[in-house]
N, C-alpha and C positions, 0 to 999 in steps of 0.2 A: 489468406487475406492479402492484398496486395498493398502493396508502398503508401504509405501516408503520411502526412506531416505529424509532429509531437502533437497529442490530445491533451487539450490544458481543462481542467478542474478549479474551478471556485469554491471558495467555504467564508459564505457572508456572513458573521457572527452576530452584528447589527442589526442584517435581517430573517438571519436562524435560520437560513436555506444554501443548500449543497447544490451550485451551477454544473451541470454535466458540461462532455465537452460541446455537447450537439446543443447546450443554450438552454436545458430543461432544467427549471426550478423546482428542486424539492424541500419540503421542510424538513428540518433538523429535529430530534429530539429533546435533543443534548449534546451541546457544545461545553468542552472543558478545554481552558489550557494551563499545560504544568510549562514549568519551566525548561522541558527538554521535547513539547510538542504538543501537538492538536487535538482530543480524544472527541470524537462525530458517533452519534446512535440516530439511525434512522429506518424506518417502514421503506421498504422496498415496491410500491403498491404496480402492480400490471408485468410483475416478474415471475415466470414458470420458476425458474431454478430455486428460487428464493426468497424471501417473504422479507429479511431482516438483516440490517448490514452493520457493525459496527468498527471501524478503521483509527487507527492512529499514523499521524500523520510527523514522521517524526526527519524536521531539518538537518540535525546534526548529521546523521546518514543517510540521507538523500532517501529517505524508504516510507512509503505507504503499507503501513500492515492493517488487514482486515480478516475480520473473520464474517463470514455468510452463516446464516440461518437457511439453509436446503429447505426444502421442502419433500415433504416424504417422497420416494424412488428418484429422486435428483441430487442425491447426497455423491460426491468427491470424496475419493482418498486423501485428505488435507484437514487441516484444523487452522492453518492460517494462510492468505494468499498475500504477496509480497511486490508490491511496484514499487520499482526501483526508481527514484522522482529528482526531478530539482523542486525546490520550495522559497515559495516569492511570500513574504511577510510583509505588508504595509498594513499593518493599524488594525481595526479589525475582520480585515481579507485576507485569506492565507489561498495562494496559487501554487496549484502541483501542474509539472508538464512530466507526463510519464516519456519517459528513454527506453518505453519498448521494452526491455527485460524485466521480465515478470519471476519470480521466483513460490513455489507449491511448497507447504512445509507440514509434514505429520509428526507429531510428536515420540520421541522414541526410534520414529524407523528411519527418514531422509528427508533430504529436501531436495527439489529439482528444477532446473533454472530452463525456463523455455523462453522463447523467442529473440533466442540469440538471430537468428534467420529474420527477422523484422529491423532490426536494430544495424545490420549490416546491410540491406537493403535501403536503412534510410539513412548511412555514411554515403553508399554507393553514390544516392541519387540528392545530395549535399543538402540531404534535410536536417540531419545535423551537425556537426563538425567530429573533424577525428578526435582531436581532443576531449568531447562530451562522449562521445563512442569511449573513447579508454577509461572517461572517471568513470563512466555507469559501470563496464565489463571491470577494472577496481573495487566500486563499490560491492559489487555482485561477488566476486572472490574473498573482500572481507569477512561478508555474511555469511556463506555457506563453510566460510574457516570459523566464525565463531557459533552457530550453529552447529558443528559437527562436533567443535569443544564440548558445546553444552547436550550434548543428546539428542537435539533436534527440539529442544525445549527451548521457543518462541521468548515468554516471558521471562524465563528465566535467566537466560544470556542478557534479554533487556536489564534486567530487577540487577544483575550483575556487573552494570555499566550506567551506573545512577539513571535508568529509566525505567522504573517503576509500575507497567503499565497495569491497569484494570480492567477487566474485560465484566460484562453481565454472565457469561455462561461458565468461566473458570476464576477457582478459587485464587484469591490474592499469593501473592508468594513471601513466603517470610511469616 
C-alpha cells in the first residue's frame, strides 16, 4: 500500500452510526461509554472476511481494540486487532485518526506489531510529525510490554488497569 494521509473514523452517538474514513455511514448496534472509553457492536454488511465487528475505543492509550467475527475459511491467527489511535471526544462524537501501527494479538501465544513500514513512510513524506511517529512507536512499546506481562491476554492486562472491558464472545474477567 503506498503513502497516505492519517484515516480519520467517526462514532456519531446521537446518530448511532460509525463514519468510515471513505465517508460511509454505518449503523451502530450498541454504543456504550464507560469511563475509560467507547465500546461499538456492529453488522459488517458486503464484508467477505467478516460479518461482525466489535471495537473499543479506548483514549487513555491512544488504542483501538477490535475483535472481527471471520467468516468460515477467512479466520486469522488473532483474537484481537489493535489500532494504535489519537481520540478526538467532543460531546457525543468520538474521532479516531489511526497512526498506521497496527498491532495482531492471540491470546496465550504473541502479539505482533505491523506496519511499522507505513507509519515511517508517512514521517518521511510529513504526513505526520516526528513527534506523533514517536508517541504512536511509545505507545506501541507500552502495549506489547504489558501484553507480554499478561500472557498475551487482551482483557485481562485491560480489567488490570481499571478498564474493564466486555466483549459478546468472551467471558467477563473477574
Amino acid at each position: 500500500m503506498g503513502v497516505h494521509p492519517p484515516k480519520r473514523e467517526r462514532f456519531d452517538l446521537a446518530e448511532g452510526v460509525n463514519v468510515d474514513p471513505k465517508g460511509v455511514s454505518r449503523a451502530v448496534e450498541e454504543f456504550r461509554v464507560e469511563e475509560f472509553g467507547l465500546y461499538l457492536a456492529r453488522p459488517t454488511p458486503g464484508r467477505t472476511q467478516f460479518h461482525y465487528l466489535e471495537s473499543w475505543v479506548l483514549p487513555e492509550l491512544g488504542l483501538r481494540v477490535t475483535d472481527f467475527w471471520f467468516n468460515p475459511g477467512h479466520e486469522l491467527e488473532q483474537d484481537f486487532y489493535v489500532d494504535v489511535v489519537s481520540v478526538d471526544v467532543r460531546g457525543d462524537e468520538w474521532v479516531t485518526t489511526d497512526l498506521y501501527l497496527d498491532l495482531t494479538v492471540r491470546a496465550g501465544k504473541r502479539v505482533t506489531v505491523l506496519d511499522t513500514d507505513e507509519l515511517l513512510e508517512a514521517t518521511k513524506h510529513g504526513l505526520i510529525s516526528l513527534e506523533t511517529a514517536r508517541s504512536a512507536l511509545e505507545r506501541t512499546y507500552r502495549t506489547v510490554e504489558a501484553l507480554t506481562a499478561h500472557d498475551y491476554d487482551l482483557p485481562r492486562w485491560l480489567a488490570s488497569i481499571g478498564m474493564p472491558t466486555t466483549w459478546r464472545r468472551y467471558p467477563p474477567i473477574g
